[in-house]
C-alpha positions in Angstrom: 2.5 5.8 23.4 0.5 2.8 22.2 -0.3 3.1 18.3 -2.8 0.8 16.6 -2.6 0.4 12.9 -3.8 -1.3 9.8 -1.3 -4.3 9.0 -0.4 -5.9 5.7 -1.3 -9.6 6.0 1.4 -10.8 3.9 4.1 -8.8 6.0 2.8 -10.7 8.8 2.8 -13.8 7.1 4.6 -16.8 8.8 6.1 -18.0 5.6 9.3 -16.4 4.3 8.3 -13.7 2.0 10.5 -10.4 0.4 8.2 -7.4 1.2 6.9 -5.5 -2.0 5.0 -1.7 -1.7 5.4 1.2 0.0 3.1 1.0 3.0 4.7 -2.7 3.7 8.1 -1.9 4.0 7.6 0.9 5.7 5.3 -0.4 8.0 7.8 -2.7 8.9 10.3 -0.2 9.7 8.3 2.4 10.9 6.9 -0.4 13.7 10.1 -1.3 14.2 11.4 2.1 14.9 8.5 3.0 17.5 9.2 -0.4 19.3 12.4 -0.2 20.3 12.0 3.9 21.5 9.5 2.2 23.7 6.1 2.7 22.3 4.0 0.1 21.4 2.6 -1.4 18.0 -0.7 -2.5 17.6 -1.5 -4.4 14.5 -4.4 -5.2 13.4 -4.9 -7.2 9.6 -7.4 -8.3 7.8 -7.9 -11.8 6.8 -10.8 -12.9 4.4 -12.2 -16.0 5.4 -14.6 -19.2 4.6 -14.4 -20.4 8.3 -13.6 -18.5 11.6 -15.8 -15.3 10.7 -16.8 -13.4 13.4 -14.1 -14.2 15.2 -10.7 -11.8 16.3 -7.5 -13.5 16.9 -4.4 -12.2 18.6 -1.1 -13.3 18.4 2.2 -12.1 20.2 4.5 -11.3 18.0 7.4 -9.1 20.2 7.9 -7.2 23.3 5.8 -4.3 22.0 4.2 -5.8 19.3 0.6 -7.2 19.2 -1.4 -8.4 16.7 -4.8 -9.2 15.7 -6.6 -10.9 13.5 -10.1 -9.4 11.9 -11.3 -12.5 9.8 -14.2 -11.3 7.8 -16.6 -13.3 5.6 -15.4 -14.3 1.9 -18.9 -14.6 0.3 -19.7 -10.6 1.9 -16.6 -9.8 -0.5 -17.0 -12.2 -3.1 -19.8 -10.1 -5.2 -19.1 -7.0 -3.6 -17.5 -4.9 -6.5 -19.8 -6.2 -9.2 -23.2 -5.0 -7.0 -25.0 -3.4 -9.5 -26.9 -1.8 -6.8 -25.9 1.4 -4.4 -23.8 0.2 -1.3 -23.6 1.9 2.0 -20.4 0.8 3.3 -21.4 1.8 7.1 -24.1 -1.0 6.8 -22.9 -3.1 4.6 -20.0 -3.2 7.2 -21.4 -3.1 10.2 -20.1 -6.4 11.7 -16.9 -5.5 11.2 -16.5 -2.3 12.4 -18.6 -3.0 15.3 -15.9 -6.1 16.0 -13.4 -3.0 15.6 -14.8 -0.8 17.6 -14.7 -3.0 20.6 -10.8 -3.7 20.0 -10.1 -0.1 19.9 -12.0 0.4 23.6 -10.1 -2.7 25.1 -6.6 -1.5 23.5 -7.1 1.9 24.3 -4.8 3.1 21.6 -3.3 6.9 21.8 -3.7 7.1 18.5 -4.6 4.9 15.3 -2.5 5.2 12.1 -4.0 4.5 8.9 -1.2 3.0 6.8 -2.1 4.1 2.8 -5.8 3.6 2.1 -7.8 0.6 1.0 -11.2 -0.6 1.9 -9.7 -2.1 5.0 -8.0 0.8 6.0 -11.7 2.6 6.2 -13.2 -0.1 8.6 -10.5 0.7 11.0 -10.9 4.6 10.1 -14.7 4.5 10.9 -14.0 2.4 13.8 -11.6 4.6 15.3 -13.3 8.2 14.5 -16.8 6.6 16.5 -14.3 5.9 19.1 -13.3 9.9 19.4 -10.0 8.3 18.5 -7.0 10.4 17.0 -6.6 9.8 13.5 -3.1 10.1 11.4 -3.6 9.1 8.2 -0.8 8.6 5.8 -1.8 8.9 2.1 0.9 7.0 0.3 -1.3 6.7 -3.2 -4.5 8.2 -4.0 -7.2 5.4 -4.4 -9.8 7.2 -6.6 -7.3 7.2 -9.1 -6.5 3.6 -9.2 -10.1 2.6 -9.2 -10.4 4.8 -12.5 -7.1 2.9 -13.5 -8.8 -0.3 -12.9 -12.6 0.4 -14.1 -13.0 -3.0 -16.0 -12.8 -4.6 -12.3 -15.4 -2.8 -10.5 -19.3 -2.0 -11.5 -20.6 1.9 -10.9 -21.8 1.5 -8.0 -19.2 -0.7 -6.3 -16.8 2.8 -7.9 -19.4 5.5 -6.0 -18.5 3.4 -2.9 -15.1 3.9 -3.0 -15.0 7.2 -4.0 -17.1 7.8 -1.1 -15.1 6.3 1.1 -11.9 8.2 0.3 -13.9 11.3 0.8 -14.9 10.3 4.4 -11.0 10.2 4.9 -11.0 14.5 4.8 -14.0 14.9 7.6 -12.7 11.6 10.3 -9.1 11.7 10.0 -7.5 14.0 12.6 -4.3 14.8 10.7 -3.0 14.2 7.2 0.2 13.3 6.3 1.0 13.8 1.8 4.1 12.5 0.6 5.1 15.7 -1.0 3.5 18.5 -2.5 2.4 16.5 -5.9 1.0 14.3 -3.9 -1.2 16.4 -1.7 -2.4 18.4 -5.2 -3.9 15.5 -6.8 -5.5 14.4 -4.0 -7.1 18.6 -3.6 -8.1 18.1 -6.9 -9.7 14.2 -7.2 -10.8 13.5 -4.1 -11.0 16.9 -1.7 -9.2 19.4 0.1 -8.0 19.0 3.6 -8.0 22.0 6.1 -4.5 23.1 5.6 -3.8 23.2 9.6 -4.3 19.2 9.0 -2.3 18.3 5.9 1.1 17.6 6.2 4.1 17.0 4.1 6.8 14.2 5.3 8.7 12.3 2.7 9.4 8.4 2.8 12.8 8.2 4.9 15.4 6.2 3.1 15.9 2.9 4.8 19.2 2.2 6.9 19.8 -1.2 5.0 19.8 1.0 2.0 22.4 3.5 2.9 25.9 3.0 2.6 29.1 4.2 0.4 29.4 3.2 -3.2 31.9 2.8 -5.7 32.1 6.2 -8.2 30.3 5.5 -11.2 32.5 5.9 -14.4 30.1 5.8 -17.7 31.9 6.9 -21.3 30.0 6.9 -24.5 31.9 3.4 -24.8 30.3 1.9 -22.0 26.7 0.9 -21.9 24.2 2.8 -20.0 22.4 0.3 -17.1 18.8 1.6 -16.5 17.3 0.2 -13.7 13.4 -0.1 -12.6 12.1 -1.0 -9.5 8.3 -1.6 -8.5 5.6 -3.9 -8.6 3.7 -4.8 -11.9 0.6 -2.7 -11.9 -1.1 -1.0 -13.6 -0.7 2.8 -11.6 3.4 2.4 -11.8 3.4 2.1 -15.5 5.7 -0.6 -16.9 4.3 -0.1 -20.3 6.0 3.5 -20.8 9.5 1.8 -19.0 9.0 -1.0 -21.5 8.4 1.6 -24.3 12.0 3.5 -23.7 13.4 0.7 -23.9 11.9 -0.5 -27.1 12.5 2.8 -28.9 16.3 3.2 -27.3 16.5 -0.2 -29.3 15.3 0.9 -32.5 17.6 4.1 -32.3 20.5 1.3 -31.3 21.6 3.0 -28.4 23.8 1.3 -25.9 21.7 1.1 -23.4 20.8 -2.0 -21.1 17.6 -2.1 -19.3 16.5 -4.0 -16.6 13.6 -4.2 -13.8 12.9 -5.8 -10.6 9.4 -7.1 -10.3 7.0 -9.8 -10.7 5.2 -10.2 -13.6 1.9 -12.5 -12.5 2.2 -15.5 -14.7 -1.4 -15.1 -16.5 -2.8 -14.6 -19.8 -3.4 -10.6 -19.6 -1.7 -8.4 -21.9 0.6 -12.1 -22.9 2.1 -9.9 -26.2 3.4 -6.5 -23.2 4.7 -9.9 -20.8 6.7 -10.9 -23.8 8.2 -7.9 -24.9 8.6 -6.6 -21.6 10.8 -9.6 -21.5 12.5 -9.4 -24.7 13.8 -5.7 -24.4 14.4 -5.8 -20.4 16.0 -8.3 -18.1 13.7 -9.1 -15.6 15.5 -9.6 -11.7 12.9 -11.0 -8.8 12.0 -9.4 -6.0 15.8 -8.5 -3.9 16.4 -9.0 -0.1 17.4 -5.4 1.2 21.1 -6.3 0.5 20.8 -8.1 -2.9 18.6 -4.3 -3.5 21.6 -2.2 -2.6 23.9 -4.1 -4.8 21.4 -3.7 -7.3 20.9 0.3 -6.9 
């Protein structure tokens, strides 16, 4: 089966990098998995550019991998979630999904896999329903929901678009897969309901590098509780209710020791949460799969 998929550009990234996010890591292993039961990968990022747009690359990354390159204009992006007026993403897009279109009929795909949603994601979903491809899309966050979490970054209409857009995920994709049941309510209930025959429930497997005997954990009320925390610093995973445990298992005294691997960007926003993030939690890098088992 050939699949063709929305890739994450820094997964794909020549220089050394430890993946981040759901949909990355699991891109990488899911890819993985298909490839070496003999199906093929097709990936296909998104990279936005001053020079080279109009242009699609490929690259040869494996037996059974492919990859291509969608560069897209920076200064179409640049003002797009400030437009004060109303966008219609099908012509506002056009170039690119036309460019998309005509990779889908030359690869032929079985089937295209959308990968977690983003405005990327719907090119190649729009793309690949004109095609009369099958669509499996994997929702592995709700996107309406974020937007709201990040309203300060995008104007009303820029907001209608993507909501929009999410909505045209119910009517073009072919099947649905939900993380679990939560999942699939929120989305019922913010975005739309999918015809039950369509939605689907298959949890994140648990990665092999992951898996492995540990020693028995012995904790007595002498010994100091470890909490860990792992996931990127955003605003949807909600490090200021980890931070504010922790600050309030302080002021009770408790023996408990906190600590979180993530990246905190190194900016000015919300300096005074940084710092006391800081103070009341040890802070660990991003982890190699290894270094992330020790630390589990």
């Amino acid at each position: 089966m050939k699949i063709l998929s929305n890739e994450n550009r820094l997964r794909v990234s020549r220089t050394k990098f430890i993946p981040s996010g759901g949909t990355t890591i699991f891109a990488k292993n899911f890819s993985s998995y298909l490839i070496q039961h003999g199906h093929t990968w097709i990936g296909v990022e998104q990279y936005i550019s001053t020079t080279n747009t109009g242009a699609m690359r490929r690259r040869k990354m494996a037996p059974g991998y492919s990859l291509y390159t969608l560069f897209s204009p920076a200064k179409h992006y640049k003002s797009l979630y400030r437009s004060r007026s109303r966008i219609i993403p099908k012509e506002y897009f056009s170039d690119e999904i036309t460019r998309l279109r005509y990779l889908i009929v030359a690869q032929a795909p079985d089937v295209v896999f959308i990968n977690g949603f983003s405005t990327y994601a719907w090119l190649l979903l729009t793309a690949a329903s004109a095609e009369g491809i099958p669509i499996v899309m994997q929702h592995a966050g709700i996107l309406s929901i974020e937007v709201e979490m990040y309203a300060d970054h995008f104007s009303a209409a820029a907001r209608h678009m993507l909501f929009a857009m999410e909505q045209d995920t119910i009517l073009s994709a072919t099947e649905h897969v939900f993380l679990n049941q939560t999942s699939r309510a929120a989305f019922g209930a913010t975005v739309g309901t999918v015809p039950p025959a369509q939605s689907h429930i298959i949890p994140l497997p648990c990665e092999k590098a992951l898996i492995g005997s540990a020693p028995t954990a012995h904790h007595s009320p002498q010994t100091p509780l470890r909490i860990g925390c792992v996931a990127r610093w955003d605003r949807i995973k909600n490090h200021k209710a980890v931070l504010q445990v922790a600050k309030t298992a302080h002021a009770l005294k408790f023996p408990w020791i906190f600590e979180s691997v993530t990246s905190i960007p190194k900016t000015a926003y919300c300096i005074q949460t940084k710092s006391a993030y800081r103070r009341f939690i040890t802070v660990h890098p991003p982890m190699e799969r290894a270094a992330l088992k020790r630390f589990y």
